[in-house]
C-alpha positions in Angstrom: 61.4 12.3 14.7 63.6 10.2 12.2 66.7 7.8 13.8 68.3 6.0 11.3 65.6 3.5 9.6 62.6 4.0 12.2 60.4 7.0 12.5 58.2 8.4 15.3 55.7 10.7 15.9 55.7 13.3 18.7 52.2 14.1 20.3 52.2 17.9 21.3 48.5 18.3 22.1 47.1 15.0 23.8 43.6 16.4 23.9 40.2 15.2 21.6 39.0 19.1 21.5 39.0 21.4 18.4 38.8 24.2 21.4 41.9 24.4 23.0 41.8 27.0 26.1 44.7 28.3 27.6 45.4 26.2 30.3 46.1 23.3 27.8 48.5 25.4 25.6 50.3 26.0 28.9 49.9 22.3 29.4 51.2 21.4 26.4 54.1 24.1 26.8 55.1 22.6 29.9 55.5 19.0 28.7 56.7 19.5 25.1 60.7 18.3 26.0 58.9 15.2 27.8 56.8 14.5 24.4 60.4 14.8 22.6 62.5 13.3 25.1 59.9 10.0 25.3 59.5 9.6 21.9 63.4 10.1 21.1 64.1 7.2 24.1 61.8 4.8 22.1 63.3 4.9 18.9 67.2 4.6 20.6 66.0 1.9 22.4 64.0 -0.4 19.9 63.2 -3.3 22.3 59.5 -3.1 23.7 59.2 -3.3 28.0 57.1 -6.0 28.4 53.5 -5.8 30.2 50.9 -8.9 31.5 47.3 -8.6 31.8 46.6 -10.9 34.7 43.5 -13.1 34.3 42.4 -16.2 36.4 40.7 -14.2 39.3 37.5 -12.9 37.4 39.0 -9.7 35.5 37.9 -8.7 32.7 38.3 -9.5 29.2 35.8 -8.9 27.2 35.2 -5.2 24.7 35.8 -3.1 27.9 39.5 -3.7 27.8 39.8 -2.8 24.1 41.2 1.1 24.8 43.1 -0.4 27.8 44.7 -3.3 24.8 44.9 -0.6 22.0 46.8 1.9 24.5 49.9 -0.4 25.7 49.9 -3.2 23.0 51.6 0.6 20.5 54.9 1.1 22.6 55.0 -2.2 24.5 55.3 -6.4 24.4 51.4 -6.7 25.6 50.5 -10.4 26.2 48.0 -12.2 28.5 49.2 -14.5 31.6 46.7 -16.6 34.0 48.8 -16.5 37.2 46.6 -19.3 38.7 47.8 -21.7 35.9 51.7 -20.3 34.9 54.0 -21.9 37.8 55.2 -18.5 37.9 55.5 -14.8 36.3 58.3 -15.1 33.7 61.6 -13.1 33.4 60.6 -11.0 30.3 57.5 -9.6 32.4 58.7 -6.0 33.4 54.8 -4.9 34.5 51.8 -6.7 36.2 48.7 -5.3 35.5 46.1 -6.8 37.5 42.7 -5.0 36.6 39.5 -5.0 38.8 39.7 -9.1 40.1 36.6 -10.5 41.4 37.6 -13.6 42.4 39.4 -14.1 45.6 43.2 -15.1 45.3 44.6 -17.9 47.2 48.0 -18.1 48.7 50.0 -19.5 46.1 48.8 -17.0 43.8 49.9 -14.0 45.9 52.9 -16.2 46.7 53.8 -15.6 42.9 53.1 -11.9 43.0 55.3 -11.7 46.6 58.3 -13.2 44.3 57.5 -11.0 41.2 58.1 -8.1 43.5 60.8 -9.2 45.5 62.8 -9.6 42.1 62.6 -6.7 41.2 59.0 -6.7 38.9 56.7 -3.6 38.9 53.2 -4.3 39.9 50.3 -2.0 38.8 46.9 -3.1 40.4 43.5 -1.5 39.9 41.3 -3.0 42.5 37.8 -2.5 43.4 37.6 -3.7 46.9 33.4 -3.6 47.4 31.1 -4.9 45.1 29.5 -1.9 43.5 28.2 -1.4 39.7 25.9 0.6 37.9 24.0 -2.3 36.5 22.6 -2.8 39.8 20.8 0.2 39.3 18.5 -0.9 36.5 15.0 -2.5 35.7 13.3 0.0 37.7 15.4 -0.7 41.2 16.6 2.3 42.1 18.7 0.7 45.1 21.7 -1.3 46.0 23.9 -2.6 48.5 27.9 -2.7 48.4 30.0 -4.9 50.7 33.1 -6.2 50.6 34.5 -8.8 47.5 37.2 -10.5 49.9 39.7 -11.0 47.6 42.4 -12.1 50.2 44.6 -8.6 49.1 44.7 -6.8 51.9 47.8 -8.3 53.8 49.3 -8.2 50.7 49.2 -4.3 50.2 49.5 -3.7 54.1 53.0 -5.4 54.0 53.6 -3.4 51.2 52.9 -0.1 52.8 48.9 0.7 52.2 45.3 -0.5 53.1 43.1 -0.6 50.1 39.3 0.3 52.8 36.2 -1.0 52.6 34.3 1.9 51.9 33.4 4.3 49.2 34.0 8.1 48.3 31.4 10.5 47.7 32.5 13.9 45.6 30.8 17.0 45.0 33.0 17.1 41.9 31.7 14.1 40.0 30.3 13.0 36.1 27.0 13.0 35.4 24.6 10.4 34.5 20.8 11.2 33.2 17.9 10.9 36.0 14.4 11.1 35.7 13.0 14.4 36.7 9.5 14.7 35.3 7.2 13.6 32.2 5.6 10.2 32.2 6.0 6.5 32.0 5.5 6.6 28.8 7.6 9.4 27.9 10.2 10.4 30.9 12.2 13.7 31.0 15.9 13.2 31.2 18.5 15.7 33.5 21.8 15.1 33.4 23.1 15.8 37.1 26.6 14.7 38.9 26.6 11.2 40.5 28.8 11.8 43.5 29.3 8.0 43.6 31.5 9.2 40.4 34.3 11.2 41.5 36.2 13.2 38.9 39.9 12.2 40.8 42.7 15.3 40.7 46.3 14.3 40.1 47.7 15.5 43.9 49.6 18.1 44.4 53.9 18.3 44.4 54.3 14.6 42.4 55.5 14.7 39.5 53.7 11.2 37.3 50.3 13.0 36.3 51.7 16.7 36.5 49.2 19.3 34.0 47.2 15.9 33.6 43.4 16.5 33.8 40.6 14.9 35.9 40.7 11.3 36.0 36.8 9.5 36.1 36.1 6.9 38.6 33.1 4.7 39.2 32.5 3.9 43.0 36.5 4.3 43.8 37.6 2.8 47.6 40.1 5.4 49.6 43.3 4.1 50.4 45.5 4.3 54.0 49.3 3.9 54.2 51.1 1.9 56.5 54.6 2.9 58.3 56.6 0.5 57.0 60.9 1.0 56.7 62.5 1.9 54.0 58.9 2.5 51.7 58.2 6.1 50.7 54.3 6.9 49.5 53.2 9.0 47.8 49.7 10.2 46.7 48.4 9.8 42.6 45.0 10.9 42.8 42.8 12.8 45.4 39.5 14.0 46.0 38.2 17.2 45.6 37.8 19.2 48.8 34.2 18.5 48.6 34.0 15.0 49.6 33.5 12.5 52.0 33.2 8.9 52.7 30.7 6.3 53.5 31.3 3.0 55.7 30.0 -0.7 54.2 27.6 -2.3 54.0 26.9 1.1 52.5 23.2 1.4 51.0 23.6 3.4 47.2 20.6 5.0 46.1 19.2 7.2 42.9 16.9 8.7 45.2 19.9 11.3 46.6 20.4 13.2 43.6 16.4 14.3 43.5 17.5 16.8 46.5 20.5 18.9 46.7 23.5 17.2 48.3 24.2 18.1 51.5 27.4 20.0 51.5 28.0 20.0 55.2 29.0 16.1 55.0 31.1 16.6 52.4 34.0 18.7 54.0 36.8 15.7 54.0 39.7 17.5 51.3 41.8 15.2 49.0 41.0 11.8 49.8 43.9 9.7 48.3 42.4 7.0 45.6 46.0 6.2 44.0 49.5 5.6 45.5 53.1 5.2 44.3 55.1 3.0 46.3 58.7 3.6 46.4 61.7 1.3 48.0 62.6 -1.5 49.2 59.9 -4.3 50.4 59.6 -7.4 52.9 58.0 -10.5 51.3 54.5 -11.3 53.1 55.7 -14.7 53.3 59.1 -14.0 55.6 59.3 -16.0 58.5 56.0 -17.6 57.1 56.8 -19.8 53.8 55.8 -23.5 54.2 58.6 -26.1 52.9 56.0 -27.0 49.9 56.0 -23.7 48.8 59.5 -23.6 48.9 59.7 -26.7 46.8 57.8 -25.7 44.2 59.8 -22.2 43.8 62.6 -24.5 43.6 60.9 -26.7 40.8 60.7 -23.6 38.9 64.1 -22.8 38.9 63.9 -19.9 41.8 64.7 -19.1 45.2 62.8 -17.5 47.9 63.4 -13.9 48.4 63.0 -12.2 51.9 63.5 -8.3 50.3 63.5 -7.0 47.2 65.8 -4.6 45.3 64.4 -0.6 44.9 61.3 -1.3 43.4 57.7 0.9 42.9 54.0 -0.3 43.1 51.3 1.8 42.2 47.9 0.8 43.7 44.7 2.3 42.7 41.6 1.7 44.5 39.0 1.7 41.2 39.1 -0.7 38.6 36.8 0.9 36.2 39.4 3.6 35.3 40.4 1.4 32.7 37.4 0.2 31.2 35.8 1.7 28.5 32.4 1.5 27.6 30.2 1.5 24.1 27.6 3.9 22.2 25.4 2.5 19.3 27.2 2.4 15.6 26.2 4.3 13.1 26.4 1.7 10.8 24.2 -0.4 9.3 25.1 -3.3 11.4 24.5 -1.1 14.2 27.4 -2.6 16.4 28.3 -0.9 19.8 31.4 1.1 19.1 34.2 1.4 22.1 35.0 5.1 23.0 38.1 5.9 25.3 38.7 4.6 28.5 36.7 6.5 31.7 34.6 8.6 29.1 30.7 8.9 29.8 28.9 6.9 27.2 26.0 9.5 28.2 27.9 12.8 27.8 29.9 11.7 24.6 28.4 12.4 21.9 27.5 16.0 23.7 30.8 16.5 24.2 31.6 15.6 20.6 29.1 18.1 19.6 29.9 20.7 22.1 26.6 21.5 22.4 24.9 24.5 20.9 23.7 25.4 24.6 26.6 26.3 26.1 27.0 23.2 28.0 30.3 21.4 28.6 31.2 18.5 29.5 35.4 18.0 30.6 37.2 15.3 28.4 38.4 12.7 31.0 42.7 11.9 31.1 42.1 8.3 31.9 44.6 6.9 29.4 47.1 9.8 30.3 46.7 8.5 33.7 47.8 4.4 32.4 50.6 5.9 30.5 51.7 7.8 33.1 52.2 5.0 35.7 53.6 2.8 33.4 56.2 5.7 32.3 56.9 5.8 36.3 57.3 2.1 37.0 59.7 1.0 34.0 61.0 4.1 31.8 64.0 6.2 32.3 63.7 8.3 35.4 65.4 10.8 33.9 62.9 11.4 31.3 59.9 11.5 34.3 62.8 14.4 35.6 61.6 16.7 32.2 57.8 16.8 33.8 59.3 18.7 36.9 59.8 22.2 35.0 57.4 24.8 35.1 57.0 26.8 31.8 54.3 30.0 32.7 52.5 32.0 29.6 52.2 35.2 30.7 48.8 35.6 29.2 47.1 38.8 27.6 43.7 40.0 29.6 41.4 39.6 26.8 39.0 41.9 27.9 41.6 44.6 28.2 42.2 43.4 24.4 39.3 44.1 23.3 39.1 47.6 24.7 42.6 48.9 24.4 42.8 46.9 20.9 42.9 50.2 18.8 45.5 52.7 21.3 47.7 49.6 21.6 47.5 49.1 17.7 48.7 52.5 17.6 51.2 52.4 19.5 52.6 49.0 18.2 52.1 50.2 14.5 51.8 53.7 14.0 53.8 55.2 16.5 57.0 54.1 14.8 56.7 55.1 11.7 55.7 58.6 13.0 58.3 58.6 15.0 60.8 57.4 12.1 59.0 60.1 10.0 59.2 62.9 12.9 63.3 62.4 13.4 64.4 62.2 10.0 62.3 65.7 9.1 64.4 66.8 11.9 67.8 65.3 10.2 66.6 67.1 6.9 66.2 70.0 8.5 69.5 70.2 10.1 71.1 69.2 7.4 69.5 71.9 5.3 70.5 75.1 7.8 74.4 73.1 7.9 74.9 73.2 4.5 72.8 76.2 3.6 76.1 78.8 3.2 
């Protein structure tokens, strides 16, 4: 798209695969005037939204953020701010992203966050409430324990309209990591199998922000409760499959339940909620509360407390691995790890990169469809989120019906006509003859 000196370009398939099936084409289909309408509101309106990565509280910032940097640093002002040291979140900050803290926040902090909201500032959070990682899971200890991080949230997010639990969802529809089944110590025999401590997330039914979006991949994700609060609507991002269940902390993870078949009977629990959008108008956690010092020092920083906020949307999601991406070996000479995309499997990569010769598939994660989404929702023009809302079916041909009927319906379609064409203008001739015979 061209608009006067600036240019654009307008991303009709978002998907990494050569094979497209034909749920993506009708995908694609469906959110073509979204692609258009997007990329046409960018180039009107030249000035970037402007997001903060939030740092001070233990997230991280290391190689794992590099898709999550490279994704909003394109279409917006991307910058890094330490809430623990900045006296408080600036003006031109439209977005805080606050990714996977593990370091509990203390009052003023969340004091700073309460005001960000209350005028009027979007907050995006990724949090993972227990302390659970892979890692643990190595040099031959094949258990762990996760309990609770305490990161002093959870008033927060319950004044808000939500409970971020202590606990951690199990799915029957999950990624797969390799396990040992067999060989030796000296040689083992790899399987990949599905880590139901990995839940492959669903965008939930009748919402509109990750509509024809695929799975999204999650590493030991939390389930999340709303709260009645007035004036706050809620609604659901991302859900289990209806295979699932959940587990209560201290919760005991072990690589020793994938060597016998799940037990489907526990898992029976049906779209779990992982992600929620949170629209209206909220109370500060600090009403009737505020001490005069903190008053003060607002006041120092040239701003007033605010009891309520303007209409305003948080999305929460309990999992702060979404947006991490992790690294295979170069194939350079250096040999330096290389990043792949946000949520993908650094196992089942390069297998899905070389769609295997034995028939074996493994589903290309929308992780970074998911980040763009929610940021879309929180500070772009509703009335381009409006364009997702129509449905666009492709009345598709049975392909084995195709195949079988392929030469009548060629027929018909081809030769047909022109024997028909043929078969009526013999009869013309022959009319005419017999008229003008005399």
């Amino acid at each position: 798209m061209h608009y006067k000196d600036k240019q654009a370009l307008v991303n009709l398939y978002p998907g990494a695969s050569g094979r497209i099936s034909q749920e993506e084409i009708n995908s694609a289909e469906t959110l073509m005037e979204y692609q258009f309408a997007r990329s046409l509101d960018k180039l009107i309106h030249p000035t970037k939204p402007g997001i903060a990565y939030s740092v001070g509280n233990g997230e991280p910032v290391d190689g794992r953020t590099y898709d999550l940097v490279k994704t909003l640093e394109q279409d917006y002002e991307f910058r890094i701010l330490n809430i623990r040291e900045q006296p408080r979140i600036p003006d031109a900050v439209n977005v805080l992203l606050i990714v996977k803290p593990t370091v509990q926040f203390t009052e003023e902090e969340k004091l700073k966050i309460d005001q960000f909201v209350m005028n009027g500032g979007k907050l995006l959070c990724f949090i993972d409430n227990l302390i659970a990682e892979q890692d643990s899971l190595t040099n031959n200890k094949t258990e762990t324990i996760a309990y609770d991080r305490n990161l002093n949230l959870t008033d927060l997010f319950f004044k808000y309209g939500l409970r971020i639990n202590t606990d951690l969802v199990m799915d029957l529809q999950s990624d797969l990591i390799p396990f040992v089944v067999g060989g030796t110590m000296e040689n083992p025999q790899f399987e990949f199998l599905r880590w139901n401590y990995f839940p492959l997330l669903s965008p939930a039914n009748n919402q509109t922000v990750n509509k024809n979006m695929g799975y999204v991949a999650s590493r030991f994700a939390n389930s999340i409760d709303t709260i009645q609060v007035k004036d706050v609507k809620k609604t659901a991002l991302l859900v289990t499959s209806p295979n699932s269940r959940i587990i209560s902390t201290p919760a005991l993870i072990s690589l020793n339940e994938n060597k016998n078949t799940p037990e489907d009977e526990k898992f029976k629990r049906n779209a779990i909620p992982v992600a929620m959008l949170l629209e209206g108008k909220f109370t500060s956690l600090f009403r009737n509360r505020i001490a005069q010092s903190q008053r003060d020092s607002l006041s120092a920083n040239g701003a007033a407390f605010k009891e309520t906020s303007p209409e305003n949307k948080i999305i929460v999601v309990a999992d702060g691995d979404i947006l991490l991406n992790e690294f295979i070996p170069g194939t350079s000479a250096e040999n330096q790890p290389v990043p792949i995309p946000m949520g993908w499997n650094k196992y089942t990569y390069s297998e899905y990169m070389k769609q295997t010769p034995n028939g074996k598939y493994f589903i290309p994660v929308a992780n970074r469809d998911f980040l763009n989404n929610c940021v879309d929702e929180l500070i772009n023009n509703p009335a381009i989120s409006e364009t997702k809302n129509k449905e666009i079916v492709l009345r598709l041909l049975d392909s084995k019906k195709v195949n079988a009927q392929k030469s009548n319906w060629q027929f018909i379609n081809i030769g047909l006509p022109i024997l028909l064409v043929l078969f009526f203008g013999w009869i013309y001739q022959a009319l005419r003859r017999r008229k003008y015979a005399s």
